[in-house]
py3Dmol code that shows the C-alpha trace and the ligand (Angstrom):
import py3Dmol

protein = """\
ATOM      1  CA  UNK A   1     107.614 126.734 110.503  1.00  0.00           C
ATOM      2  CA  UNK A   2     106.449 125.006 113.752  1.00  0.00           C
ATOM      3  CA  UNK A   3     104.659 121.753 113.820  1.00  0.00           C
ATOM      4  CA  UNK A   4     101.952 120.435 116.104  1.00  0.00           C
ATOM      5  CA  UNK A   5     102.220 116.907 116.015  1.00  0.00           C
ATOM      6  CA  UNK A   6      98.432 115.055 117.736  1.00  0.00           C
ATOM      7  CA  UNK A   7      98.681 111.954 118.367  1.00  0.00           C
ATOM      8  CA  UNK A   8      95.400 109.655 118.062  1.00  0.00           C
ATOM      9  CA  UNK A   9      94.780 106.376 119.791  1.00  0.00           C
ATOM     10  CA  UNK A  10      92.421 103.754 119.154  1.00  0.00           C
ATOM     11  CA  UNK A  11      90.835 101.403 121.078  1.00  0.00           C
ATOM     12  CA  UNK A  12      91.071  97.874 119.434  1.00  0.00           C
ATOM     13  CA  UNK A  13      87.377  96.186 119.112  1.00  0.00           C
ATOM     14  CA  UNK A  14      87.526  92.674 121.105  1.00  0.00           C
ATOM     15  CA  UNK A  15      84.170  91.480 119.578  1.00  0.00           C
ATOM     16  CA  UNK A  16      86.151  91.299 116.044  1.00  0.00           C
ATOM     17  CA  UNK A  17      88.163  88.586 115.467  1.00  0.00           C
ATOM     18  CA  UNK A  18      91.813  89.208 115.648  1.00  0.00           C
ATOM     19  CA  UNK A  19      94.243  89.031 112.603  1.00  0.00           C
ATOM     20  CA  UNK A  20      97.337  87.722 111.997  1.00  0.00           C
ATOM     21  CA  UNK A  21      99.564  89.292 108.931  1.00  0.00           C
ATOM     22  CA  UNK A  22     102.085  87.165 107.591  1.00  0.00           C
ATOM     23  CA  UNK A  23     104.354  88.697 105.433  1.00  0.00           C
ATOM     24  CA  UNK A  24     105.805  86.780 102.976  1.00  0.00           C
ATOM     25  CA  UNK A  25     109.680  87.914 101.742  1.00  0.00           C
ATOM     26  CA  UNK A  26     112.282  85.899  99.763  1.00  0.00           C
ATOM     27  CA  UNK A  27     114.684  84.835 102.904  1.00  0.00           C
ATOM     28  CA  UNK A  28     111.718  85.259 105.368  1.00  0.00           C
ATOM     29  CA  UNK A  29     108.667  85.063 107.004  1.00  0.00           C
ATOM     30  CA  UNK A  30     107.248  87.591 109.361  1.00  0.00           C
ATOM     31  CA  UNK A  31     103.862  86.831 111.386  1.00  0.00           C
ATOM     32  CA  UNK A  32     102.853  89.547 113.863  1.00  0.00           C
ATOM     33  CA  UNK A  33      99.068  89.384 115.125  1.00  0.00           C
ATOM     34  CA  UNK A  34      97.210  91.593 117.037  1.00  0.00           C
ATOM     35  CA  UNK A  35      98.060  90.929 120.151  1.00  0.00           C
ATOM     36  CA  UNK A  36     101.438  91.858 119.988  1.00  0.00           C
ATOM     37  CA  UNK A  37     103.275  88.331 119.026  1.00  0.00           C
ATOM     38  CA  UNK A  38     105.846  87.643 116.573  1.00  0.00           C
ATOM     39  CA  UNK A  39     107.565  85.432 114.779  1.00  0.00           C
ATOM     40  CA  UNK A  40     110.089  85.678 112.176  1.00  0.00           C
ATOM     41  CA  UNK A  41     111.297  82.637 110.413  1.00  0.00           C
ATOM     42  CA  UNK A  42     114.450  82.279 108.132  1.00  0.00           C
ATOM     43  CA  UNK A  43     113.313  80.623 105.420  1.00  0.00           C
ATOM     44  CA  UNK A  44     116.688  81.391 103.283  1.00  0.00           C
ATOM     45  CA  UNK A  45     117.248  77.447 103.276  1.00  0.00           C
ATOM     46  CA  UNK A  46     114.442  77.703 100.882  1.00  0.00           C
ATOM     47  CA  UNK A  47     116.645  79.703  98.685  1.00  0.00           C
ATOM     48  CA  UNK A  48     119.347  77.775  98.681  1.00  0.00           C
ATOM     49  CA  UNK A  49     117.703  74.456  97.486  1.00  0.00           C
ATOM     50  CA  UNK A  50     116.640  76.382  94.683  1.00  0.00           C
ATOM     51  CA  UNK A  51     120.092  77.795  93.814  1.00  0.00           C
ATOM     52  CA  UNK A  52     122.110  74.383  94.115  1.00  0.00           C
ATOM     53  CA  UNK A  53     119.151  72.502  92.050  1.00  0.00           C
ATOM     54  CA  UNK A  54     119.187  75.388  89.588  1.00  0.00           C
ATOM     55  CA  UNK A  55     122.846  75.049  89.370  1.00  0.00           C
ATOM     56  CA  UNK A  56     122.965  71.203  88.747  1.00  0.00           C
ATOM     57  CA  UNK A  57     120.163  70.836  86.348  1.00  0.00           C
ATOM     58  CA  UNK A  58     121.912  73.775  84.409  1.00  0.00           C
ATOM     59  CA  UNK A  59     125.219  71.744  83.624  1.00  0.00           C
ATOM     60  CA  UNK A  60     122.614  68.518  82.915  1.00  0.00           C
ATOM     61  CA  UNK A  61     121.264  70.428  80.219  1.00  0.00           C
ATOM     62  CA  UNK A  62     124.718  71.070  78.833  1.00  0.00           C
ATOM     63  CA  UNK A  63     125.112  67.083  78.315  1.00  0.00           C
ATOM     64  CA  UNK A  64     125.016  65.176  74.589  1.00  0.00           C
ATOM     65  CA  UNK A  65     123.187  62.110  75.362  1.00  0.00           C
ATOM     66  CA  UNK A  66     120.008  63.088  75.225  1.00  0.00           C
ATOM     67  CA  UNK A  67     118.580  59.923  77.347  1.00  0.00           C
ATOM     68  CA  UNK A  68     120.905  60.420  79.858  1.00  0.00           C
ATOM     69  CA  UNK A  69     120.144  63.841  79.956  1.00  0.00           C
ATOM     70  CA  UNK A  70     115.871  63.020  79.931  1.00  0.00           C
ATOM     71  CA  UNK A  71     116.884  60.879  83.070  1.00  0.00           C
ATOM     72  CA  UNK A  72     118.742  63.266  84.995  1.00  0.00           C
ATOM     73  CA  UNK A  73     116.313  65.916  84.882  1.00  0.00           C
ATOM     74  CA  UNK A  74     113.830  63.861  86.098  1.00  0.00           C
ATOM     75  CA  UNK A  75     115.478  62.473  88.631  1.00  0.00           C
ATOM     76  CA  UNK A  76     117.517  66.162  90.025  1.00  0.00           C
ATOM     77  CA  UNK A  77     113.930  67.927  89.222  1.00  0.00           C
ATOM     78  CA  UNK A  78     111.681  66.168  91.229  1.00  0.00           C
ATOM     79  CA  UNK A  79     113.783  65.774  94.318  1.00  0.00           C
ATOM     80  CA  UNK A  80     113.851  69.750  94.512  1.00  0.00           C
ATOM     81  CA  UNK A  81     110.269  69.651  94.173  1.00  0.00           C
ATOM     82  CA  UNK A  82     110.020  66.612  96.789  1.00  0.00           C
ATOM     83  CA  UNK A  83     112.685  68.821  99.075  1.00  0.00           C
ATOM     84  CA  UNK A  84     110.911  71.757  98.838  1.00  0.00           C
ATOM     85  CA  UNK A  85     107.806  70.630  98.841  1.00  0.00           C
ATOM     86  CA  UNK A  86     108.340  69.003 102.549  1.00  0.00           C
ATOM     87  CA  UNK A  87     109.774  72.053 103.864  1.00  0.00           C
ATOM     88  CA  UNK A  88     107.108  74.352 102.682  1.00  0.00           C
ATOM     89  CA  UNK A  89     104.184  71.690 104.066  1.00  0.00           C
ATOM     90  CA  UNK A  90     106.065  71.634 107.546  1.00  0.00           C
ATOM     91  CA  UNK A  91     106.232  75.216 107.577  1.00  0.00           C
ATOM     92  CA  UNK A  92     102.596  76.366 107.057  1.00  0.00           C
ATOM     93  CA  UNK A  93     101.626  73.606 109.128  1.00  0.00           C
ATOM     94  CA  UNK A  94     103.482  75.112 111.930  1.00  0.00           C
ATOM     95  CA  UNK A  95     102.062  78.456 110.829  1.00  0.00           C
ATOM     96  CA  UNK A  96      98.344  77.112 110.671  1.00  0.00           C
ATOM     97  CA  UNK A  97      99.192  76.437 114.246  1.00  0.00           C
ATOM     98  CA  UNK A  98     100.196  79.625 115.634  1.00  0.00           C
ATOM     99  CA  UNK A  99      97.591  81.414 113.760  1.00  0.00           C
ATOM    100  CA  UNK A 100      94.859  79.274 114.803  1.00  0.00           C
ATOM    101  CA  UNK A 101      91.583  81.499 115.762  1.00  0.00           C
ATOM    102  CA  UNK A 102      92.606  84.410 113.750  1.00  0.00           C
ATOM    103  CA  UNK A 103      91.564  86.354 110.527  1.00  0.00           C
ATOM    104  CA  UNK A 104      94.854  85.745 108.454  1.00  0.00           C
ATOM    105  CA  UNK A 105      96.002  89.049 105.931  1.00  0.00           C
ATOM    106  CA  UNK A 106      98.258  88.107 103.144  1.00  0.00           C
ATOM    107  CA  UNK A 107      99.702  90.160 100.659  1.00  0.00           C
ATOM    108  CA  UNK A 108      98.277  89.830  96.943  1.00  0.00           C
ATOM    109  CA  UNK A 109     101.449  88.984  95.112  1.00  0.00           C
ATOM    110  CA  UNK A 110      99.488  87.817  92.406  1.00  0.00           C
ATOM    111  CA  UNK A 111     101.256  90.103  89.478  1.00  0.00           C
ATOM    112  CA  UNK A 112     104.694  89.936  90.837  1.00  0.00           C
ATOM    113  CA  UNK A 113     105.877  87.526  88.141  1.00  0.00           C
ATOM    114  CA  UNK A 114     104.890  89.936  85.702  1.00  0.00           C
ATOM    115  CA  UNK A 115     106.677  93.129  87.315  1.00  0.00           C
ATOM    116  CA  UNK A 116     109.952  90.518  87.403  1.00  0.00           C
ATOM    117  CA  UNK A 117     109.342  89.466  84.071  1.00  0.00           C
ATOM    118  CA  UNK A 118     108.307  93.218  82.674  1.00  0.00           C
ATOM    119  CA  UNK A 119     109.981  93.773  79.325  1.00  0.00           C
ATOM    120  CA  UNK A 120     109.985  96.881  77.404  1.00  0.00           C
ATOM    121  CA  UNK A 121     110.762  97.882  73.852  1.00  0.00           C
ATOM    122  CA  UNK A 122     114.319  99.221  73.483  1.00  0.00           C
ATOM    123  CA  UNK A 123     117.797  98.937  71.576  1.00  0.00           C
ATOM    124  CA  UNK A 124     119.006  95.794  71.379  1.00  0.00           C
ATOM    125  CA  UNK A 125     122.920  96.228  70.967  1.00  0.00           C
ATOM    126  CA  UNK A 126     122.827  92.449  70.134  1.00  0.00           C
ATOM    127  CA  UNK A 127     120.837  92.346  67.519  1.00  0.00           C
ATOM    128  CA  UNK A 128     120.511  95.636  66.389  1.00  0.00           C
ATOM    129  CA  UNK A 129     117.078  96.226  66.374  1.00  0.00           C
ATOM    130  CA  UNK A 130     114.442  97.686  68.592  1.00  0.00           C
ATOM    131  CA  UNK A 131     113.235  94.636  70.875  1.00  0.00           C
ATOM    132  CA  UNK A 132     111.139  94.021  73.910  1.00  0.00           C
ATOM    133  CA  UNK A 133     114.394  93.563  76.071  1.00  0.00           C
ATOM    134  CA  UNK A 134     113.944  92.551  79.906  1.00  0.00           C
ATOM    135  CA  UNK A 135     114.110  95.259  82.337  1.00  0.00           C
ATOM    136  CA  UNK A 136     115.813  92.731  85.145  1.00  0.00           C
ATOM    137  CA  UNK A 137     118.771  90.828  84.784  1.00  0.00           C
ATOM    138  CA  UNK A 138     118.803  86.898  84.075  1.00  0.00           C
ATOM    139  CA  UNK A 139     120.159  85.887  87.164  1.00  0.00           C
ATOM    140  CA  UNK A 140     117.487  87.952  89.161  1.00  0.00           C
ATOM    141  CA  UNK A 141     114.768  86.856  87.080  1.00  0.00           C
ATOM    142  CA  UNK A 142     115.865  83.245  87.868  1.00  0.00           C
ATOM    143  CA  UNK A 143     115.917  83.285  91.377  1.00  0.00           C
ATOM    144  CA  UNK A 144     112.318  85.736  91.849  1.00  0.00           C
ATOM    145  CA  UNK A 145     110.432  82.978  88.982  1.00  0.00           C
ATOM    146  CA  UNK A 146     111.951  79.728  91.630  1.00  0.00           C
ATOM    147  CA  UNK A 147     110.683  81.787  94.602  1.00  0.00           C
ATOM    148  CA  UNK A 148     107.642  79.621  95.675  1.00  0.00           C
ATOM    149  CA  UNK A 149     106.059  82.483  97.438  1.00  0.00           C
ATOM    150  CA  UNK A 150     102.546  81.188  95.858  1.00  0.00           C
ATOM    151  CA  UNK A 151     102.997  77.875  96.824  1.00  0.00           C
ATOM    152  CA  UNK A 152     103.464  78.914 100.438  1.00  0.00           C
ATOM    153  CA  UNK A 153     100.193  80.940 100.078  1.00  0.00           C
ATOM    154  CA  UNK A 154      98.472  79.016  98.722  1.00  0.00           C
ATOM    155  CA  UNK A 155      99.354  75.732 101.251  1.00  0.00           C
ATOM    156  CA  UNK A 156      98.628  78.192 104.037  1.00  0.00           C
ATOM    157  CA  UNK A 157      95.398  79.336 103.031  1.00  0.00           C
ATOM    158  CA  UNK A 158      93.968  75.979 102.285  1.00  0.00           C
ATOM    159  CA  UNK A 159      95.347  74.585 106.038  1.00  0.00           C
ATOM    160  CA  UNK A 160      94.060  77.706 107.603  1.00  0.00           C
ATOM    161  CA  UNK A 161      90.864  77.626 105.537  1.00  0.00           C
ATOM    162  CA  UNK A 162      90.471  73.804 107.119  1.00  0.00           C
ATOM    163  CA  UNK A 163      91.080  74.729 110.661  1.00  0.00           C
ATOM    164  CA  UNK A 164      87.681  77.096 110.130  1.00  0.00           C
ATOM    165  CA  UNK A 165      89.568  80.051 109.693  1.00  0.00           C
ATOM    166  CA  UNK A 166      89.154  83.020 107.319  1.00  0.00           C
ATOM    167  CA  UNK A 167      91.896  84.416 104.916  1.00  0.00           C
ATOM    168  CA  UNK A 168      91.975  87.721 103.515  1.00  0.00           C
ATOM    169  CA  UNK A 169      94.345  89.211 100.506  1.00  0.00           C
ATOM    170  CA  UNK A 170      94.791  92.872  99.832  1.00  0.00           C
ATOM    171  CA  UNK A 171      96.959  94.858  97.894  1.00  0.00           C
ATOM    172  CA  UNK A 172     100.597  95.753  99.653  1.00  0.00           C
ATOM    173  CA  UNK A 173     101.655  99.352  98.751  1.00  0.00           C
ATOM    174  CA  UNK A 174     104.483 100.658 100.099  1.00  0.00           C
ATOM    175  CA  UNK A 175     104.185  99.188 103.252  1.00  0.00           C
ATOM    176  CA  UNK A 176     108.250  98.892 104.113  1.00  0.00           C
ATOM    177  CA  UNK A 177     109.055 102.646 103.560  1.00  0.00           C
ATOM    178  CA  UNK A 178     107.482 104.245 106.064  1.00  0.00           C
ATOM    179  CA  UNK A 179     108.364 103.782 109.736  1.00  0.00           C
ATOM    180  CA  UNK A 180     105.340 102.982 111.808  1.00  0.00           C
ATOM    181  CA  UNK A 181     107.085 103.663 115.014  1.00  0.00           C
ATOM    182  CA  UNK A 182     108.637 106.646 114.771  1.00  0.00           C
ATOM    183  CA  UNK A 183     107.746 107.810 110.930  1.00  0.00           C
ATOM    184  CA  UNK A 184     111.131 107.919 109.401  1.00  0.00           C
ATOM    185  CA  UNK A 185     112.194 106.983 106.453  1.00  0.00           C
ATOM    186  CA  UNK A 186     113.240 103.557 105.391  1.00  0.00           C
ATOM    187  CA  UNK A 187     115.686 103.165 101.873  1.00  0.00           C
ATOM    188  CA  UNK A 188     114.988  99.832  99.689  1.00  0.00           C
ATOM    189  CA  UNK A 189     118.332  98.166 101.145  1.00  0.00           C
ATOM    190  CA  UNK A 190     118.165  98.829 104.700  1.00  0.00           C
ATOM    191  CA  UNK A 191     117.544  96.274 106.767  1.00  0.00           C
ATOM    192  CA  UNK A 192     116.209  98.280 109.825  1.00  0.00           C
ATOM    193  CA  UNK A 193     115.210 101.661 110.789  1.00  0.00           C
ATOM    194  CA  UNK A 194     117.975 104.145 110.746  1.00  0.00           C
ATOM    195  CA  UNK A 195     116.311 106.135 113.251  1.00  0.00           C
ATOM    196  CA  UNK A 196     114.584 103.469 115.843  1.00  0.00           C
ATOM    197  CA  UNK A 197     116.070 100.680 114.638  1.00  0.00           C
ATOM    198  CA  UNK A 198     112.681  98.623 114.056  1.00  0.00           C
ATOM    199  CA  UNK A 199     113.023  95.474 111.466  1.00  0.00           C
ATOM    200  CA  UNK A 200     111.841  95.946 108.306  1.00  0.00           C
ATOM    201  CA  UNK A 201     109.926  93.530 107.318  1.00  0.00           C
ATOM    202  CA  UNK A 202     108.205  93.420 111.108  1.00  0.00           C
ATOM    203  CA  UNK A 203     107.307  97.363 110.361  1.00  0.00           C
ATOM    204  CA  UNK A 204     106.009  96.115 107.087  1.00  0.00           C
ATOM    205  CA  UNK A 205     103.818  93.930 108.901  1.00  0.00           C
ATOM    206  CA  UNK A 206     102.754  96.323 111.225  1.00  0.00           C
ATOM    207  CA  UNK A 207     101.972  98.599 108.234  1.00  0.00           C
ATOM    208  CA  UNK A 208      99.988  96.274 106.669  1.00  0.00           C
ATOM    209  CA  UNK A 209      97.882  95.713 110.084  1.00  0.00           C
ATOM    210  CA  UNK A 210      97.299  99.648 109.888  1.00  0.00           C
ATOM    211  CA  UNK A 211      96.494  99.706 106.534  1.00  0.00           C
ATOM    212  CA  UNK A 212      93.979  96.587 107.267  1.00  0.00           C
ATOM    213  CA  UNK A 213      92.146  97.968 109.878  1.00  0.00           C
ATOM    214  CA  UNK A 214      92.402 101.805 108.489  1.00  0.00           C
ATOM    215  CA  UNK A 215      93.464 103.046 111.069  1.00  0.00           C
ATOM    216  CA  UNK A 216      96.456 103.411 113.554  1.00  0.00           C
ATOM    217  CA  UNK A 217      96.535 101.142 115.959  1.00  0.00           C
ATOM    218  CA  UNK A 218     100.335 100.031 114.717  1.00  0.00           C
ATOM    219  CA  UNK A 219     102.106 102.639 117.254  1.00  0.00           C
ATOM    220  CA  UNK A 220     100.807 100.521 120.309  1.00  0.00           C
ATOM    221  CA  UNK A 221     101.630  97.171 118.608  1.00  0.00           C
ATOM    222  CA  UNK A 222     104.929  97.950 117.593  1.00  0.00           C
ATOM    223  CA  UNK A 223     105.340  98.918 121.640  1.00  0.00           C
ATOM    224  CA  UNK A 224     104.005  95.267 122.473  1.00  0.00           C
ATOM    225  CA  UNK A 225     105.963  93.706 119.949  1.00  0.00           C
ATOM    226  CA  UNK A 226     109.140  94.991 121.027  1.00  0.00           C
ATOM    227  CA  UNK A 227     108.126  94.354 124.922  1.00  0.00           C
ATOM    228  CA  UNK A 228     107.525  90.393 123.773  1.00  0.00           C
ATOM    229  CA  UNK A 229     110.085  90.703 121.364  1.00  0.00           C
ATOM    230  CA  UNK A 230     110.267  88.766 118.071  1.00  0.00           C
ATOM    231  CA  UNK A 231     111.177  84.645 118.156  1.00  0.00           C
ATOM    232  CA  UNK A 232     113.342  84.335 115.339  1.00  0.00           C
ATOM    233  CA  UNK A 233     113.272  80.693 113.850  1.00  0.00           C
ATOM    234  CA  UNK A 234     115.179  78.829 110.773  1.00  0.00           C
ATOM    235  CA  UNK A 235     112.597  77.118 108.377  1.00  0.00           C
ATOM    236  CA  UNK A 236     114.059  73.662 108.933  1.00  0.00           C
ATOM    237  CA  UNK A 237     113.555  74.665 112.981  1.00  0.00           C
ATOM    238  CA  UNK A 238     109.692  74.770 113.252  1.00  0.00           C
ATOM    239  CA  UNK A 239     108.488  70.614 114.101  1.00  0.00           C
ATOM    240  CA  UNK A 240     104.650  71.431 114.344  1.00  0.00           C
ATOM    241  CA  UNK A 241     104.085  68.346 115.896  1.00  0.00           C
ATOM    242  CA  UNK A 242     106.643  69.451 119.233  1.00  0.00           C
ATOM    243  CA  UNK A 243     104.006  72.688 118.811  1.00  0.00           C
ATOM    244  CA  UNK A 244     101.290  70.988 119.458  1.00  0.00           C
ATOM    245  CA  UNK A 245     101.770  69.499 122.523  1.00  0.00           C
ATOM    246  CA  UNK A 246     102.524  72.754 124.343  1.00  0.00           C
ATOM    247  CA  UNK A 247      99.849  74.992 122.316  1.00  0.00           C
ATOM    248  CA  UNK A 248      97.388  76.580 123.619  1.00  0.00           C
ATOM    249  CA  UNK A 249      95.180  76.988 120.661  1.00  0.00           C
ATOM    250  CA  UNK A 250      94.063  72.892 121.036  1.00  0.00           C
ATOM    251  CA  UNK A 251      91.088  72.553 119.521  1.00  0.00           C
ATOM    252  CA  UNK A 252      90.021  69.898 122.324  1.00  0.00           C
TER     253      UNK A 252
END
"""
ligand_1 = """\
1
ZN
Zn 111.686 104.045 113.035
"""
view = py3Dmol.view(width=600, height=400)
view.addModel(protein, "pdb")
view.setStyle({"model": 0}, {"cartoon": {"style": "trace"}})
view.addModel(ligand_1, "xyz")
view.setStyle({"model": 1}, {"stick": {}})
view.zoomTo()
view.show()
C-alpha cells in the first residue's frame, strides 16, 4: 500500500491572546507557550520532602506514649506542610511571572485521586471473601495521595488570576503517546521519543497546545522549541524576585 502523507500548516492568529500550557507531572513541571519558550523545572525535591516526612511520622505512629506521640505529629506534620508549602508558593510565583500576559491551559486532574484510589470487588486471599480490594499498591497509593499537584494548581491559578490573567482547564487524553514531531509512538516508561528523541512531557505539552487550539500548529512549535531549546531548572532554583528585575513582562 502507498501512502500520501499532506502536510497542513496554520497560521497562528496574533489578535488572540497567547497561551501558556503548564504541565503538571510528579518530578516536574513543563511550561511551553506559544511562542516557542520553555521551561522545565525539577520539582523531584518536592517528592522527597514528602517521602522523608512520610517516613518519620510513620515510625511516630509506632510509639506507646500517646502524648508524646500527639506532640510529635504535630510538630513533624506541620513543618512538611510549612516546607512544602514555601516551595510550592516560590514556585508558582516564579511561574505567574513567566506566564504573565498569557491564557494559561492546565490539565483537569480533578478525578485522579479516584483512578489512584480505584478499588474493585475481587478475592481477597486474606480474608477469604470477595472484597473491594485496591487495584494499586500501598506504597504507590501513598506517594500519588502526598502529590500536591492541586495545591500547585490551585496557588497558580489564583496568582495568575490576580495578575489579570485568564486560566483555562480541559480534559488531558492521551496527550504523551503520540509524537507530535514526527508521529511515533511513545511507551508509558520512556522518557523520550525513540524515534526523534523529543521529551516527553514537553511533547505532552505540545499535544495539549494542539489539542487546545484544534488544530496543528504543534509541528512548528516543537521546531521553535528545540531552536530555543528548553531551560531546565531545580524547584529550589527559581528566586522570583532575581526574575523580576531582568523580566520583561514588568507591569510598569
Ligand atoms: Zn518523535
Amino acid at each position: 500500500m502507498n501512502w500520501v502523507i499532506v502536510p497542513f500548516k496554520q497560521e497562528i492568529d496574533l489578535t488572540r491572546p497567547d497561551e501558556c500550557i503548564v504541565d503538571v507531572n510528579e518530578c516536574s513541571v513543563t511550561v511551553v507557550d506559544s511562542s516557542g519558550n520553555c521551561w522545565k523545572i525539577d520539582t523531584s525535591k518536592l517528592r522527597a520532602i514528602h517521602e522523608a516526612y512520610s517516613r518519620k511520622l510513620r515510625r511516630i505512629q509506632r510509639i506507646g506514649d500517646s502524648k508524646i506521640k500527639k506532640v510529635l505529629y504535630a510538630k513533624y506534620s506541620g513543618r512538611r506542610k510549612r516546607r512544602v508549602h514555601d516551595l510550592l508558593h516560590k514556585l508558582t510565583k516564579w511561574l505567574s511571572e513567566i506566564t504573565k500576559g498569557k491564557t494559561l491551559v492546565m490539565e483537569d486532574l480533578r478525578n485522579i485521586r479516584k483512578a489512584i484510589n480505584y478499588k474493585v470487588k475481587k478475592f481477597n486471599k486474606f480474608s477469604k471473601r470477595i472484597q473491594p480490594v485496591s487495584l494499586r499498591n500501598k506504597n504507590l497509593k501513598r506517594r500519588l495521595n502526598t502529590w500536591s499537584f492541586r495545591k500547585l494548581q490551585f496557588l497558580l491559578d489564583y496568582k495568575h488570576k490576580l495578575n489579570g490573567f485568564d486560566v483555562v482547564y480541559f480534559n488531558p487524553h492521551k496527550t504523551s503517546s503520540i509524537c507530535s514531531r514526527c508521529g511515533g509512538k511513545i511507551a508509558p516508561m520512556e522518557k523520550t521519543c525513540p524515534k526523534c528523541g523529543l521529551d516527553r512531557d514537553i511533547n505532552a505539552c505540545l499535544n495539549m497546545l494542539k489539542m487546545w487550539r484544534g488544530s496543528g500548529s504543534a509541528e512548528s512549535l516543537s521546531v521553535s522549541v528545540m531552536k530555543l531549546g528548553c531551560q531546565g531548572l531545580y524547584a529550589d532554583e527559581v528566586n522570583p524576585a532575581e526574575l523580576r528585575g531582568k523580566s520583561n513582562f514588568s507591569t510598569a
